[in-house]
Residue, then its C-alpha position, 0 to 999 in steps of 0.5 A: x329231565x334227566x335220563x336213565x344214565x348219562x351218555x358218557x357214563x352210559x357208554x362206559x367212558x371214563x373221563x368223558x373226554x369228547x363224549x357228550x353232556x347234556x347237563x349244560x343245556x340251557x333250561x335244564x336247571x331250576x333256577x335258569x327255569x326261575x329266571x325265565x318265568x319270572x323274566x316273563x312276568x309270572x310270579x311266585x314261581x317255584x320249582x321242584x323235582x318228580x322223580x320217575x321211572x321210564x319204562x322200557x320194552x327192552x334194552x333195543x327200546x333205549x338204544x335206539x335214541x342213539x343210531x337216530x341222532x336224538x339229543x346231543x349223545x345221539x348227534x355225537x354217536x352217529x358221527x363216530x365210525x362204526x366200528x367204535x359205534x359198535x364197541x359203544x352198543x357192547x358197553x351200553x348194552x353191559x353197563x345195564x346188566x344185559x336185559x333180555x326184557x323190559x325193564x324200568x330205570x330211574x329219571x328226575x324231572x325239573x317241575x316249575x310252576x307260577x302264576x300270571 
């Protein structure tokens, strides 16, 4: 699935730099999803997209993710100093308009189905 935003992207980082990128995680593709399935013996495997919204109670729903080291931005954000852990919140917390209740953002899921 891919989230809301990416977390470079998510923290305001230009350039991405040392910043994390979940995008190159294995199974995260449809064809990498094909092989697999079809390596495990299922046939007519296909795939496609569902598009979604995830909701939020608000903008402390989402970022908490992050402080708690969950997937590799969140990994990434706890090891920098809290100062800078900081500065990243202010972005983030701007980049999405400042929400001062629940709101919804826009994710994409990898479907993949086959037959044994």
């Amino acid at each position: 699935m891919t989230g809301p935003v990416r977390p470079y992207e998510a923290f305001g980082i230009s350039g991405r730099g040392t910043a994390p990128d979940d995008g190159g995680l294995p199974l995260r593709t449809a064809p990498q999803l094909v092989a697999l399935w079809s390596g495990a013996g299922l046939s007519d495997v296909r795939t496609g997209s569902i598009d979604l919204d995830v909701d939020y109670d608000g903008f402390d729903d989402l970022w908490s993710m992050f402080p708690a080291g969950v997937g590799p931005a969140g990994t990434w954000f706890v090891a920098q100093p809290e100062d800078r852990r900081a500065a990243l919140r202010e972005a983030f917390l701007e980049r999405l308009g400042r929400p001062q209740a629940g709101f919804s953002l826009p994710a994409r899921v990898v479907a993949v189905v086959g037959r044994a």
